[in-house]
C-alpha positions as CSV (number, residue, x, y, z in Angstrom):
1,X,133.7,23.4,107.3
2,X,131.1,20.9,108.3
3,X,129.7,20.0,104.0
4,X,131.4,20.4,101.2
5,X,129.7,19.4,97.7
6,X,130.5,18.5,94.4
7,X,134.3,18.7,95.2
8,X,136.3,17.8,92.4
9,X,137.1,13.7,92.1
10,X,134.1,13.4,94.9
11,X,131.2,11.7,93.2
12,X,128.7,12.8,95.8
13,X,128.0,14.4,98.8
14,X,129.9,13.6,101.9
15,X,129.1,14.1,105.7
16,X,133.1,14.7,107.1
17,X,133.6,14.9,110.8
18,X,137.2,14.9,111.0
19,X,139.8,17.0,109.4
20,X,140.4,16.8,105.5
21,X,144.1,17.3,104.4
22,X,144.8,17.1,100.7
23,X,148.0,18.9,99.2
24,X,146.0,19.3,95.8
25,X,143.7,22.4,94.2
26,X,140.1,21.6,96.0
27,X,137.5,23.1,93.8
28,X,134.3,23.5,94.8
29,X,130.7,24.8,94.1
30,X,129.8,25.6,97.5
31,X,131.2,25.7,101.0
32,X,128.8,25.8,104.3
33,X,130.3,27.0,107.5
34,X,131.4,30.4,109.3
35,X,134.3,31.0,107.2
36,X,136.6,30.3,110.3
37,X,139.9,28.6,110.1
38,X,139.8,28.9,106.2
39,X,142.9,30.7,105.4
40,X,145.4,30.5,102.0
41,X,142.0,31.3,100.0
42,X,141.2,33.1,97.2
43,X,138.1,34.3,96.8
44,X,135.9,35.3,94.0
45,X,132.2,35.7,94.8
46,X,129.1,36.3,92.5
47,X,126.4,37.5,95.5
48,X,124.2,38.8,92.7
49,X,121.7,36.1,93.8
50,X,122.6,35.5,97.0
51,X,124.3,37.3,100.2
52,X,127.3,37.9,101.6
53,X,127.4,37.1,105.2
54,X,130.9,37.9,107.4
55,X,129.6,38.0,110.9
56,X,133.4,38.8,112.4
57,X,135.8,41.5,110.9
58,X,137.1,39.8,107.3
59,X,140.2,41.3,106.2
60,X,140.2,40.8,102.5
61,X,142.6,41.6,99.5
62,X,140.7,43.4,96.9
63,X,136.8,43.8,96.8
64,X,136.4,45.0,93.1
65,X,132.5,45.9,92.4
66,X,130.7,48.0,89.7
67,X,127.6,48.9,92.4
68,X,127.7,47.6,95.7
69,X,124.8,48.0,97.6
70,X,123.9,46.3,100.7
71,X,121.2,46.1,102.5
72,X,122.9,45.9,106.0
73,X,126.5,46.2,107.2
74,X,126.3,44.7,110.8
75,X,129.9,45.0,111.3
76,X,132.9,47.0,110.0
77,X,134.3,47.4,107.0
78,X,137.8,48.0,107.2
79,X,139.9,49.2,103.7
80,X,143.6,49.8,104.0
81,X,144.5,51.9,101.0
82,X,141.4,51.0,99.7
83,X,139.9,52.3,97.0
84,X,136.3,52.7,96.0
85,X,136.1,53.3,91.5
86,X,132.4,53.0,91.3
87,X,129.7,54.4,93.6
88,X,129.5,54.4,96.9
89,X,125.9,54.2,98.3
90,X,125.0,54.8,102.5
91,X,121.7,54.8,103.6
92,X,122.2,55.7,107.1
93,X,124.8,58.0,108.3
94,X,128.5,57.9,107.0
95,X,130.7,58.5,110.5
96,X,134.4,59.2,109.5
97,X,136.7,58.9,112.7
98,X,140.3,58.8,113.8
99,X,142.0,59.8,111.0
100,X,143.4,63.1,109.4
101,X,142.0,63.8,106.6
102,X,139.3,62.7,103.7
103,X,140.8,63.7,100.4
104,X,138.6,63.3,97.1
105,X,139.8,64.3,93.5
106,X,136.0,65.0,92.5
107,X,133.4,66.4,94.1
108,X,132.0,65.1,96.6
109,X,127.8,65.9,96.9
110,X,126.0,65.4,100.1
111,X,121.9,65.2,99.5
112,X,120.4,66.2,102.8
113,X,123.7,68.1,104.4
114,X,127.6,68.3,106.3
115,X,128.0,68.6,109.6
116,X,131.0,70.7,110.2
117,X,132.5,71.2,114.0
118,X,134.2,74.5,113.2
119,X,134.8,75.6,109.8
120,X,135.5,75.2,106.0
121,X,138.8,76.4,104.9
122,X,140.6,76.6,101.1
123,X,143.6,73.8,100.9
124,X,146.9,75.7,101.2
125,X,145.3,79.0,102.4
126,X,143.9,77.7,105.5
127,X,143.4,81.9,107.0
128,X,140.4,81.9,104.3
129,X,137.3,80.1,105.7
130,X,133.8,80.0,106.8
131,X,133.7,79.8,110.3
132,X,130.7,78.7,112.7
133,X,131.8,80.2,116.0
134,X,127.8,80.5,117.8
135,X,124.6,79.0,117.3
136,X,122.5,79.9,114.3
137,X,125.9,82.5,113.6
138,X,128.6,81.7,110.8
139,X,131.4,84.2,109.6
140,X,133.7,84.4,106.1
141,X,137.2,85.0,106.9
142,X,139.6,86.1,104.3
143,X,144.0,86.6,105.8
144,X,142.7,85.9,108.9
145,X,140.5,88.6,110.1
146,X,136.9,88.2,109.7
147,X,134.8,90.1,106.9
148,X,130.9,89.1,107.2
149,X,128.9,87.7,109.9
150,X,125.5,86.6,109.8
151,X,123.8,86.4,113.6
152,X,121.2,84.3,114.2
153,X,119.1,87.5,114.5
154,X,119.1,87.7,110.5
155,X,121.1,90.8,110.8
156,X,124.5,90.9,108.5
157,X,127.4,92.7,109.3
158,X,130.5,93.5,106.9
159,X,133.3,94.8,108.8
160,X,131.7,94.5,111.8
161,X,131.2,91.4,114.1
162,X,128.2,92.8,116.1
163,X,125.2,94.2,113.0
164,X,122.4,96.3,115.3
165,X,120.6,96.3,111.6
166,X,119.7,93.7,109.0
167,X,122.4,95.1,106.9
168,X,125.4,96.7,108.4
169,X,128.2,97.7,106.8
170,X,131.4,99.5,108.3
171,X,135.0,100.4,107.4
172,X,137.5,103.1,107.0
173,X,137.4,103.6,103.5
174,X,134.7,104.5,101.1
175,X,131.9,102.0,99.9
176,X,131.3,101.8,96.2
177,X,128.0,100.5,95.1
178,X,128.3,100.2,91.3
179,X,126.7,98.7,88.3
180,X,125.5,99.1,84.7
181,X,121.7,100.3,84.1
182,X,122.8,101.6,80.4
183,X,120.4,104.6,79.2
184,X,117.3,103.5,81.0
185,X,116.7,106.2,83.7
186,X,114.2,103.4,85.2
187,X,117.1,101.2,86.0
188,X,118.5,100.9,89.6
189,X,121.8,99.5,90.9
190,X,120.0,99.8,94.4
191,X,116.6,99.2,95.2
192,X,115.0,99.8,98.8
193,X,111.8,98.1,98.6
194,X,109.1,98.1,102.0
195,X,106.8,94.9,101.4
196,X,104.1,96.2,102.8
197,X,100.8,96.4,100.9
198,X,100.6,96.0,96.9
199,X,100.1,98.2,94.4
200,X,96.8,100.3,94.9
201,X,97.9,99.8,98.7
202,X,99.9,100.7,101.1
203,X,99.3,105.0,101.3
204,X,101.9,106.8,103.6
205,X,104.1,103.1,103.5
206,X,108.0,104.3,103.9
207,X,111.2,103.3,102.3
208,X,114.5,105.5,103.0
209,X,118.1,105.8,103.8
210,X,119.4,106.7,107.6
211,X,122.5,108.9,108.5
212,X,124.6,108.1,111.1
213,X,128.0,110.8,111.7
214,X,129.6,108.3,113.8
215,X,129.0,104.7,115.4
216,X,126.6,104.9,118.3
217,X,125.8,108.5,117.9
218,X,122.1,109.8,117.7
219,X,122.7,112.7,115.7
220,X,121.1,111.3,113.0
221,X,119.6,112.6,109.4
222,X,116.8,110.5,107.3
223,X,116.3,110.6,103.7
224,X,112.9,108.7,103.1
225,X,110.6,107.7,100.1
226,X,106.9,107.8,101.1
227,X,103.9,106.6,99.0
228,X,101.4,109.2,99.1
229,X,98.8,107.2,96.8
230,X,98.7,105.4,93.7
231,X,101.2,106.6,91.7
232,X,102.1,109.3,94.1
233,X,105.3,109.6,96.2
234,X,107.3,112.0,97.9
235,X,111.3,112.3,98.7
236,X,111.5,113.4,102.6
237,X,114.5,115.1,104.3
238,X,114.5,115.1,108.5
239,X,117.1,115.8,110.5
240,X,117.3,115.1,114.6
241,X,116.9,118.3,116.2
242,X,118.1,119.5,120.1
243,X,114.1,117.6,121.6
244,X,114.9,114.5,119.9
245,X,112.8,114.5,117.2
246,X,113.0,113.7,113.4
247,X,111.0,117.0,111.7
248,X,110.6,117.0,108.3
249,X,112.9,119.4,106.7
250,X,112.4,119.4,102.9
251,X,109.6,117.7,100.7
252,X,109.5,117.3,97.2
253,X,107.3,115.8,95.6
254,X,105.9,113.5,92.5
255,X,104.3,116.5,90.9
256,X,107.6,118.3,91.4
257,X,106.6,120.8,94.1
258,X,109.2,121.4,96.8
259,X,108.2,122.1,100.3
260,X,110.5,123.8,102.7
261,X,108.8,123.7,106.4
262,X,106.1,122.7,104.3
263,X,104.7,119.2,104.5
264,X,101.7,120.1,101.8
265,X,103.8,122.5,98.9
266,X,101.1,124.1,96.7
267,X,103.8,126.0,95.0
268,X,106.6,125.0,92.9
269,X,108.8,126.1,95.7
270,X,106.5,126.1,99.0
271,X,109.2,127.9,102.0
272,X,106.7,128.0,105.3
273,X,107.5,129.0,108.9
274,X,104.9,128.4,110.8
275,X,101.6,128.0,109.7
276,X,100.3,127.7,105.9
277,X,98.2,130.5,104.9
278,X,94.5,129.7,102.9
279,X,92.7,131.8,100.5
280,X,92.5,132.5,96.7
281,X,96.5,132.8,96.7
282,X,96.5,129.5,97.3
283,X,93.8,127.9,95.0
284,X,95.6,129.5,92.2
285,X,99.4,129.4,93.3
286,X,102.5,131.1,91.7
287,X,106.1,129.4,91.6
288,X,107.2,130.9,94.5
289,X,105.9,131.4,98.0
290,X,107.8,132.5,101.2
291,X,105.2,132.2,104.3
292,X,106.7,133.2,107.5
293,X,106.4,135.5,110.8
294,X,105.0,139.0,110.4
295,X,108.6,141.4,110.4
296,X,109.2,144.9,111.3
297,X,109.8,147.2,108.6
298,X,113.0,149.0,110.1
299,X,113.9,145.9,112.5
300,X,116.4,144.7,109.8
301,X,114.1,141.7,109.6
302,X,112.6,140.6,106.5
303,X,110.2,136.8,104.8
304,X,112.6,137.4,102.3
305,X,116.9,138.4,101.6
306,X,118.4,139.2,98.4
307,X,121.9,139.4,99.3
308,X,125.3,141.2,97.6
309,X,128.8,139.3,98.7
310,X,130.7,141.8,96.8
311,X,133.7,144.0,98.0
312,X,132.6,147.2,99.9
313,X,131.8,149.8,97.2
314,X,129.0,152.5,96.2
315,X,126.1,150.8,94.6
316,X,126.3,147.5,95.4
317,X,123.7,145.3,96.9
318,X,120.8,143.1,96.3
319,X,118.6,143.2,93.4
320,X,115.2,141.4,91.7
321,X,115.1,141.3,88.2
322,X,111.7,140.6,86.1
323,X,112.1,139.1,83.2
324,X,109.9,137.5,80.1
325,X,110.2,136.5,76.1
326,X,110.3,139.0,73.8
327,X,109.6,137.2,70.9
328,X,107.1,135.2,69.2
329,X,109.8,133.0,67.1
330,X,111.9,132.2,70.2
331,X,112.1,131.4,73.6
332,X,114.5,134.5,73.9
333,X,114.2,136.9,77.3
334,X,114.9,139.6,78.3
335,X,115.0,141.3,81.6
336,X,111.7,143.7,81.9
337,X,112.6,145.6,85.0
338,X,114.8,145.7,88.2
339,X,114.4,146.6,91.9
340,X,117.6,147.2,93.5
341,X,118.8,148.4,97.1
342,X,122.3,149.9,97.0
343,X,125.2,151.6,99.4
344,X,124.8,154.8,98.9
345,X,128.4,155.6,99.3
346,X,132.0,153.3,99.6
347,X,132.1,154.9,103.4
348,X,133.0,152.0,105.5
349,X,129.9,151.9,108.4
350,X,128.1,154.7,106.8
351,X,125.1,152.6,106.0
352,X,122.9,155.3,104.0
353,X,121.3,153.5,100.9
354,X,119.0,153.9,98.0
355,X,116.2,151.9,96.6
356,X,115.9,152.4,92.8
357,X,113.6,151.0,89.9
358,X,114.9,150.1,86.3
359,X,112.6,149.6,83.2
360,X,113.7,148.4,80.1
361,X,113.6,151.2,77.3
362,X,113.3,150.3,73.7
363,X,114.7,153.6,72.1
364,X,117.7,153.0,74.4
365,X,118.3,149.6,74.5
366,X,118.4,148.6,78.0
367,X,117.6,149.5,81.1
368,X,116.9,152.7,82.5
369,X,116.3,153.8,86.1
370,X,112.9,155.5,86.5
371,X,113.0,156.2,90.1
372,X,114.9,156.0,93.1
373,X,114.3,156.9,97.1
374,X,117.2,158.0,98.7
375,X,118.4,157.4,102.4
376,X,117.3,161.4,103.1
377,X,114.0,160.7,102.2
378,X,113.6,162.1,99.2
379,X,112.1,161.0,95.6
380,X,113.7,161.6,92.2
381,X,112.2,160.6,89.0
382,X,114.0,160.5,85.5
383,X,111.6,161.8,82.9
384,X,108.6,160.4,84.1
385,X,105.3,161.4,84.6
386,X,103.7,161.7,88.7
387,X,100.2,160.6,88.6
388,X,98.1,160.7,91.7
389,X,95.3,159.1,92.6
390,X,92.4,160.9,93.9
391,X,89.8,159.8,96.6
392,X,86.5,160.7,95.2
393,X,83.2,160.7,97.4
394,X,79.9,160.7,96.5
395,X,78.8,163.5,99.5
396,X,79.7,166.5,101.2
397,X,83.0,167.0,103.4
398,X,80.5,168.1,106.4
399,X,79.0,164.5,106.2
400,X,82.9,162.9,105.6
401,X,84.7,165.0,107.8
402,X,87.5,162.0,108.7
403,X,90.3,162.6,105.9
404,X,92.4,159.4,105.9
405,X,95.2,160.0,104.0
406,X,95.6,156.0,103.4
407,X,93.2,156.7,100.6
408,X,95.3,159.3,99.3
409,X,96.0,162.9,99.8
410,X,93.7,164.6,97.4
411,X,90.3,164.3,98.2
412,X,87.1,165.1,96.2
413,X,83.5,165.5,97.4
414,X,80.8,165.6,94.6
415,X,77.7,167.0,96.7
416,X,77.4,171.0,96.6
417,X,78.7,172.1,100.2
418,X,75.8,174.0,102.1
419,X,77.8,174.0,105.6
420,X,80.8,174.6,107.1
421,X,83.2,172.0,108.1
422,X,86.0,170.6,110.4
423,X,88.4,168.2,108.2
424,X,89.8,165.8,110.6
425,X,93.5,164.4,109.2
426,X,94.6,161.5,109.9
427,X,96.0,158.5,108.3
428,X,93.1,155.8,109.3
429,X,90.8,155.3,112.3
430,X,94.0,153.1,114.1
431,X,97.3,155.1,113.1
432,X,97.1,158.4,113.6
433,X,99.7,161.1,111.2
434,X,101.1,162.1,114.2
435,X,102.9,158.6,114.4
436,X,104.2,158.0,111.1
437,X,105.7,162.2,110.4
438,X,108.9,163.0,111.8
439,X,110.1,166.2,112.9
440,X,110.8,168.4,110.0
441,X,108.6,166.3,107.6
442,X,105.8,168.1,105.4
443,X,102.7,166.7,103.9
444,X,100.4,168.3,101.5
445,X,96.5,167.6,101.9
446,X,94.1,169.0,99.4
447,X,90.2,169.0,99.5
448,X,88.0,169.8,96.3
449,X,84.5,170.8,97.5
450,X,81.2,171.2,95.3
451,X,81.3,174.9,96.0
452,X,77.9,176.7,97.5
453,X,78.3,180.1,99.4
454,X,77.7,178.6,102.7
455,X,79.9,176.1,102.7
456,X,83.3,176.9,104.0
457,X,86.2,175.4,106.2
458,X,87.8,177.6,108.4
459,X,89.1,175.4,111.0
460,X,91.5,171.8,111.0
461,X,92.1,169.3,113.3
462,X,94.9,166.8,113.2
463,X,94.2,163.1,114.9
464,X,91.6,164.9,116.4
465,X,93.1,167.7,117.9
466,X,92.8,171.5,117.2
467,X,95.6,173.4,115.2
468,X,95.5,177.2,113.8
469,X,95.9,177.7,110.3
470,X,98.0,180.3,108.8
471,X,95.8,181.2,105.3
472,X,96.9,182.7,102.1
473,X,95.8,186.3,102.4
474,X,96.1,186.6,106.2
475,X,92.9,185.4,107.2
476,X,90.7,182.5,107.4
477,X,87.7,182.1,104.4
478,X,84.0,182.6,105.6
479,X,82.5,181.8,102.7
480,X,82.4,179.4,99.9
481,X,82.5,180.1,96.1
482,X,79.1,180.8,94.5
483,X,79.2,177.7,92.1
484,X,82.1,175.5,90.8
485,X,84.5,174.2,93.0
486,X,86.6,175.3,96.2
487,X,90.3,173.7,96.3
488,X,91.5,174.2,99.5
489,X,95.1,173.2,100.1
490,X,96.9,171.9,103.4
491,X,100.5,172.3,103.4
492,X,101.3,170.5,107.0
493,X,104.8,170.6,108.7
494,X,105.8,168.8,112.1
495,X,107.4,171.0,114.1
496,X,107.8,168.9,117.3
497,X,105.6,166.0,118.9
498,X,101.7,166.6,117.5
499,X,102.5,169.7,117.2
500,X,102.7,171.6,113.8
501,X,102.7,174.6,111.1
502,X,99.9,174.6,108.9
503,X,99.7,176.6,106.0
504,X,96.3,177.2,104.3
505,X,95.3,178.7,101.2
506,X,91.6,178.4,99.4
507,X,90.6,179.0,95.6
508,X,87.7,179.1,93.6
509,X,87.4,177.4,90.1
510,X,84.1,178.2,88.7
């Protein structure tokens, strides 16, 4: 101490050299010097106007302060068992080392961050923590194994410490996403969202789902949202196929029209193969459309199968029922009619079968078949009337001599005949009758001529070739009726390959 002042029983300042002993209390106002060699001291400070200055290490008793804040610690400030009741303020950078652990019985707030080594772990359960084991990567742990990871990609894995997407999730058990949207059908528990343009923006943008049947494979299935315009969307179903790709399986689509094969559905259900047809079908569409690769009739092929599963027996099979109200003071149906093609037989192999027709019949109160073709060929109708439709020409059969049975078989020319004339039969200019008659089949062909004297058919040719007619009455007619009309009748059997029986027979009806 090189000054003291104002020490007690010391009128006024003194200028001391030497060494002061005195085995009294020395009380003071002030002492100047570094503090050294001045031991056996207690100290009580007020620094609230001036400041503390300890240029070595000071090791004090107790340091009891509301606020303490200093501008500067140059040195170290050592606390054994210390203990800090009010606030602690550090403007720099708080470095805690050497020692085990910090424990706090609050909370202890850091404003711009931690630095952590490794990880954070719960007291007493020290297999649950976050971990930090790479750069720009930290992991949750929970009994020791880890459960999320976040790369420093941005991709997130749970149950899986190497995510190949921004969210991956894996494990062995099934995942439950669950929540509460109440009776709103607008609500979502999960939404996929793509960012990318705004409303009014943004046409063909995608959202969707990917299907993966095990980890690495390619074999992979898409379920996809796509913005088709505003207020326009449509769910997309594609599937990886054997070259690779991702075609579009199923469509539908904000208007409710599902496309199968069909990228565009015009129909409530749209099923395509191949290439979409165009045309008035199309402008004005039904419910149902079935577009696909032209099938042969007796191939076994067909656009369209209506399929029986039941047990082997004699009529079943597939069926198409037609249906509609039948009311005007409910939405009540009933079924209208029914095409059905049935086993003819319970034979097992024996694959003879029918096709009949059903209409509904008032008087009897359900359905009734009308008609059925049977596996032979032949035609029965229940109670029903056989209209035909006749071909009628404005001319003579010498000016129309081609007789295409495609227009029917009974065929009637208005203009009086004034020549004689060679039918030709056939079924049109491309297929000729020859190709669509089988051995042992018959046809019946009848002209109705304006009947003149001279005009007369004596002779017939098949697809163009020559037969000989066997005529009612033994011989051919070589002459036509005087007025009125001339039926002449055709009754046609194959007998072998373009070759055939004809039968002829003419009438007058005046």
């Amino acid at each position: 101490m090189t000054r003291a002042r104002n020490i007690s029983r010391i009128l006024s300042a003194q200028e001391i050299s030497g060494d002061i002993n005195l085995s009294g209390i020395v009380t003071a106002t002030e002492f100047y010097g570094d503090g050294s060699n001045l031991t056996g001291v207690g100290l009580t400070a007020d620094t609230s106007t001036n400041s503390l200055v300890v240029t070595g290490i000071s090791t004090l008793g107790n340091v009891t302060a509301g606020v303490a804040t200093a501008n500067q610690f140059s040195g170290n400030i050592t606390g054994t068992a210390a203990t800090f009741s009010g606030n602690v303020t550090v403007g720099g950078v708080l470095t805690y080392d050497d020692v085990t652990n910090v424990d706090s019985l609050g909370i202890i707030t850091a404003r711009s961050g931690v630095s952590i080594a490794d990880s954070i772990f719960h007291t007493g359960d020290t297999n649950t923590a976050i971990r930090f084991p790479a750069a720009d990567t930290f992991t949750v742990e929970t009994a020791g194994a880890e459960t999320l990871r976040i790369t420093s990609g941005g991709d997130v894995g749970i149950g899986t410490n190497n995510p190949g997407t921004t969210l991956e999730v894996f494990t062995d058990d099934d995942t439950d996403i669950s929540g509460n949207t109440g009776t709103n059908n607008t609500n979502s528990i999960l939404r996929l969202f793509n960012k990318n343009g705004s409303d009014g923006t943004g046409v063909n943008n995608y959202t969707g789902i990917r299907f993966d049947v095990a980890n690495g494979a390619r074999s992979s299935a898409y379920l996809n949202y796509v913005r088709t315009g505003d207020n326009q969307g449509a769910f997309l179903f594609k599937a990886r196929n054997a070259s690779s790709s991702y075609p579009e399986l199923l469509r539908i689509t904000s208007a409710g029209l599902v496309g199968i094969g069909s990228a565009t559905p015009t129909f409530t259900a749209d099923i395509l193969s191949g290439v979409q047809n165009t045309g008035a079908n199309i402008n004005n569409p039904s419910q149902l459309s079935v577009t696909g690769p032209n099938k042969s009739l007796t191939a076994g092929g067909a656009n369209v199968f209506i399929n029986s599963n039941s047990d082997l027996a004699a009529d079943t099979g597939g069926s198409i029922a037609f249906s509609g109200r039948n009311t005007t003071s409910s939405t009540n149906s009933v079924v209208h009619a029914t095409i059905k093609g049935a086993k003819e037989n319970a034979t097992s192999t024996n694959g003879n079968s029918y096709l009949a027709f059903a209409v509904q019949n008032h008087s009897a109160g359900a359905l009734v078949e009308r008609m059925r073709i049977t596996s032979t060929g032949g035609l029965s109708l229940n109670n029903g009337e056989l209209i035909e439709r006749v071909k009628i020409t404005a001319g003579k059969l010498s000016d129309n001599t081609n007789i295409d049975l495609e227009n029917g078989n009974v065929h009637h020319f208005t203009t009086q005949e004034t020549t004689t004339s060679t039918p030709n039969i056939r079924v049109n200019s491309s297929i000729s009758l020859n190709s669509v008659m089988a051995i042992g089949d018959t046809i019946s062909v009848t002209l109705i001529t304006t009947a003149a004297a001279g005009g007369y058919s004596a002779q017939l040719t098949i697809d163009g070739s020559a037969v000989t007619e066997k005529w009612n009455g033994g011989s051919a007619p070589s002459a036509g009726g005087s007025s009125g009309n001339d039926v002449i009748t055709y009754q046609i059997i194959k007998t072998a390959d373009a070759t055939y029986t004809v039968l002829g027979n003419v009438a007058n009806f005046a």
